[in-house]
C-alpha positions in Angstrom: -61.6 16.9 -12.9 -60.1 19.1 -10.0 -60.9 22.7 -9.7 -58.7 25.5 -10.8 -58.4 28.7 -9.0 -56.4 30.6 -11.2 -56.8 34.1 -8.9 -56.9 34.5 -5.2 -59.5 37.5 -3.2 -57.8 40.1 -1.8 -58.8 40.6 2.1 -60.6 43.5 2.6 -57.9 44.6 5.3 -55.8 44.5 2.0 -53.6 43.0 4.5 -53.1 39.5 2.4 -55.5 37.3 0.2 -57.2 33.5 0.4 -58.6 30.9 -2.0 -59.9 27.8 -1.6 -61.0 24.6 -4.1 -64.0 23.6 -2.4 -65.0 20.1 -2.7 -63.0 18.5 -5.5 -64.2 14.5 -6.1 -61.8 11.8 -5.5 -60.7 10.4 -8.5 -56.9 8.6 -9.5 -55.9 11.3 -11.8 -53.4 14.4 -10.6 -55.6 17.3 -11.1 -54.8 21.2 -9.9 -56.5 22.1 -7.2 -55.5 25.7 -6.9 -53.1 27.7 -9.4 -51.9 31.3 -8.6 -50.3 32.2 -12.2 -48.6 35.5 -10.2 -48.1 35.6 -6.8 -47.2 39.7 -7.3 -45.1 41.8 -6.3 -45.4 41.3 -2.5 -43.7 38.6 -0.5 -45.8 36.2 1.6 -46.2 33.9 3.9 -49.1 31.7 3.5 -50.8 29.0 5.4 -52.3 25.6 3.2 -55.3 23.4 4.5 -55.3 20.0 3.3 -58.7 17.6 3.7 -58.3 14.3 3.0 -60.5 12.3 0.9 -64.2 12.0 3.3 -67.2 10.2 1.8 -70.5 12.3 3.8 -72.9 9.2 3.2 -70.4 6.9 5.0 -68.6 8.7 7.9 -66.4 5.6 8.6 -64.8 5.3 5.2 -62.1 7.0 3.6 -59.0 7.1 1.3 -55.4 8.1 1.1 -54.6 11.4 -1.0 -51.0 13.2 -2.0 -51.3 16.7 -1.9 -48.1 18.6 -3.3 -47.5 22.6 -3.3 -45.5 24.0 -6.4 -43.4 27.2 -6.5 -42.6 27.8 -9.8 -42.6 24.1 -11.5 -40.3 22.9 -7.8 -42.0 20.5 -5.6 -41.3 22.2 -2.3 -43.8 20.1 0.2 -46.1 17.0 -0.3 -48.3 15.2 2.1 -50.5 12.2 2.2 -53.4 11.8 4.0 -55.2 8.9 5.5 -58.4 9.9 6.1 -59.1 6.4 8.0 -56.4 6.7 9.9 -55.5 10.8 10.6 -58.9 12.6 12.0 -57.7 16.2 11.8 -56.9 18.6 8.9 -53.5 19.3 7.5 -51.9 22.7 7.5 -48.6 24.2 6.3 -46.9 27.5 6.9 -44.9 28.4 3.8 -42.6 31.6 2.5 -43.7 33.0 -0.8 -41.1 35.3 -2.5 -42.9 37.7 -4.8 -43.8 37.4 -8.5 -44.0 33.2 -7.9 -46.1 30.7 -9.4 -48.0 28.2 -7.3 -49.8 25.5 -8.1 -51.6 23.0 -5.6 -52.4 19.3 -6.9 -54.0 16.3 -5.7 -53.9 12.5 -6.2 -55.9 10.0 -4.9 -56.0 6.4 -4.7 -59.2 5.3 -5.3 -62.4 7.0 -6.1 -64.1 7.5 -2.3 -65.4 10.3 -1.5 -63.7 14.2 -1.7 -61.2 16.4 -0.9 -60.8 20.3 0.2 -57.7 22.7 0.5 -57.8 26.5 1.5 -55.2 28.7 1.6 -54.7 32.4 2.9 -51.7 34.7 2.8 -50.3 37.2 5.0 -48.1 40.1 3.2 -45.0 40.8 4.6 -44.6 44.5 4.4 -46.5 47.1 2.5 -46.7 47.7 -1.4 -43.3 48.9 -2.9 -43.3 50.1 -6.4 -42.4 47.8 -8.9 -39.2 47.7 -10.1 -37.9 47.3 -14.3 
């Protein structure tokens, strides 16, 4: 079962936040990766790193996995990734309006090896007091 990172760590700047899964074992199921229930009340752009599925005891093998980002219940980017294939990391740049859900899953074909995904976020202006 994936990892669920249901709150993100503010940067010390205060200047954003980050989160990451850590290593989450390939399996076949769809399993969240990282969940943010509340984006709050700042707008954001964040950055998403994808690994694909690695196996450490056998550098030469891998696997494909989908990787999909969620804004409130909307697909809004997937990827998959050939770890034979694709040496390098993934990364996407997306806009986050405030007070937005996000959820990160992964699916993978088989069971080789596992997966990571980061994220950080960048706010785009400073606090502004919540409105009713």
């Amino acid at each position: 079962m994936g990892i669920v990172i249901s709150t993100t760590k503010e940067l010390e700047s205060g200047a954003g936040y980050y989160g990451y899964s850590a290593t989450v074992a390939c399996d076949t199921n769809v399993k969240t990766v990282i969940l943010i229930q509340d984006s709050g009340y700042r707008d954001t752009n964040m950055q998403v790193f994808f690994s694909g599925s690695i196996n450490p005891a056998a550098l030469t093998a891998g696997s494909i996995s989908l990787f999909q980002i969620k804004l409130n219940d909307q697909v809004v980017y997937q990827v998959k990734i050939n770890t034979i294939e694709f040496k390098a990391p993934v990364d996407v740049m997306l806009f986050i309006p405030r007070n937005t859900t996000v959820q990160i899953t992964q699916l993978d074909v088989d069971t080789v090896g596992s997966c990571c995904t980061m994220l950080r976020g960048f706010y785009l202006e400073p606090p502004v007091m919540q409105q009713d």
